[in-house]
C-alpha positions in Angstrom: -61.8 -49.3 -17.1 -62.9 -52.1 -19.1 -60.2 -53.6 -22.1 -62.9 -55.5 -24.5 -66.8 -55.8 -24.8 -66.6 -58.3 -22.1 -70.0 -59.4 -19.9 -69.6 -61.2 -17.2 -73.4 -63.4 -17.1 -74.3 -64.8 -13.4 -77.4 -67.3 -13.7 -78.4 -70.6 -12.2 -80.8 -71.9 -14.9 -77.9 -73.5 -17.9 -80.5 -72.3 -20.8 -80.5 -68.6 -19.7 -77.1 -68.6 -19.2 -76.4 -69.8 -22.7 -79.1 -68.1 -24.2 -77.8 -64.3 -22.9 -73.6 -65.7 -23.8 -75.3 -66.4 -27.4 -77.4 -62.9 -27.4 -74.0 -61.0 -26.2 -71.5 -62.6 -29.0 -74.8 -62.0 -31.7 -74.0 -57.8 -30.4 -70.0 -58.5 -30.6 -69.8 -58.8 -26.6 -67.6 -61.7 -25.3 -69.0 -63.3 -22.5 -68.3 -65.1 -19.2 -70.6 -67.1 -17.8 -70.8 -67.9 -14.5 -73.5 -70.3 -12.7 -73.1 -69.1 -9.3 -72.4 -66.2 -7.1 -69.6 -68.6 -5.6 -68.0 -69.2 -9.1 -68.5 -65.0 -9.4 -66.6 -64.4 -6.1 -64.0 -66.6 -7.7 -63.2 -64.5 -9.8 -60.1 -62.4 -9.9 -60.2 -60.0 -13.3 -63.4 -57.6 -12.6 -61.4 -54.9 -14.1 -62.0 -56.6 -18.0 -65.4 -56.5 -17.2 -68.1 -53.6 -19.0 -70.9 -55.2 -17.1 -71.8 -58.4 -14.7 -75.8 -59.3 -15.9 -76.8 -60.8 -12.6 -79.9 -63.1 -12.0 -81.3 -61.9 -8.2 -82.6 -65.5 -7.6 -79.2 -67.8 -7.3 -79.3 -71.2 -6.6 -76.5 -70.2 -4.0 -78.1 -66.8 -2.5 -79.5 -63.7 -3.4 -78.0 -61.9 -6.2 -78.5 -58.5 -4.3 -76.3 -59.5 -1.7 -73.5 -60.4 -4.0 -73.8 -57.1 -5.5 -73.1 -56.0 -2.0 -70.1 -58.4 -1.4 -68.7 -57.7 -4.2 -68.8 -53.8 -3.4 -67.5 -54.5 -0.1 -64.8 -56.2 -1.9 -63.9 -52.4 -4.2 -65.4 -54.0 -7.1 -67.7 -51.2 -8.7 -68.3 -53.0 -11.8 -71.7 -51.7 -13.5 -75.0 -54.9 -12.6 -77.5 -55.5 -14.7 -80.0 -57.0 -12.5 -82.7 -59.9 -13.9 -85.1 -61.8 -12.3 -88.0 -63.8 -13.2 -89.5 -63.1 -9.1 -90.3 -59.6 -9.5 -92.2 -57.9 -6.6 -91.5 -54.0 -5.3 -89.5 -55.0 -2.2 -87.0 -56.7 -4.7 -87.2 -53.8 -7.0 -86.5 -51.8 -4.4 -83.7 -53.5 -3.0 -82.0 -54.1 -6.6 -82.7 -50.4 -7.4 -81.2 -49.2 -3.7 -78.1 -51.3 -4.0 -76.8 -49.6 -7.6 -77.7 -50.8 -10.9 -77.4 -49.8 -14.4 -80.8 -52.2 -15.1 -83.5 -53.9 -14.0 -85.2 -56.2 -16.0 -87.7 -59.1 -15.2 -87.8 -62.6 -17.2 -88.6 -62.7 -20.0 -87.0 -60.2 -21.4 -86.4 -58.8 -25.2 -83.0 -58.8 -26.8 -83.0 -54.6 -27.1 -84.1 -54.5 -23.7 -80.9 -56.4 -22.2 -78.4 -54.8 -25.0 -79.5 -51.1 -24.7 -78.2 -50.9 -20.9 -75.2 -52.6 -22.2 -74.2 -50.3 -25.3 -75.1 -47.3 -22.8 -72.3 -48.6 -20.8 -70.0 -49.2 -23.6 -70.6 -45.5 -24.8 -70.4 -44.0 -21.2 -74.3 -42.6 -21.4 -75.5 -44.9 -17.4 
């Protein structure tokens, strides 16, 4: 179980990755950003986590198949999946491998932080 509002953020482009760290701490999240699925895997406090937001399109692989290393690993941390590549075989894939969202670039602000609070208050 999570110990703060703390987001983990997985993209490749630096803009989006700042640009979701500044949305989060706007909503009282902490963030921490990540600019690969390498730097991810890395990673050795998944428990602190509420959420990992996770772009499909890495610059280092597929952001699905992280999700999946990463459950292979026992790490059942909530994903948020977004992409700005979206197409039904990649929906279907995201969808099939567990997530609390799926949203496609660009996105609102409520659209990202609704998922988020709904984790926060148990609801997904």
């Amino acid at each position: 179980m999570p110990t703060a509002k703390l987001v983990f953020v997985v993209d490749d482009n630096p803009s989006m990755l700042r640009g979701i760290g500044r949305l989060l701490r706007e909503y009282g999240f902490a963030s921490r950003l990540f600019e690969t699925g390498t730097a991810l895997l890395g990673h050795d406090s998944f428990e602190s986590a509420l959420c990992i937001i996770l772009d499909i399109n890495l610059s280092d692989g597929s952001g699905i198949e992280l999700r999946h290393r990463l459950t292979d690993q026992g790490v059942d941390v909530p994903v948020i999946y977004i992409t700005g590549n979206d197409n039904p075989a990649t929906r279907m894939a995201a969808m099939a491998s567990g997530c609390a969202a799926y949203l496609t670039k660009p996105f609102t602000a409520r659209s990202l932080m609704q998922p988020i609070e709904q984790l926060l208050a148990g609801v997904i």
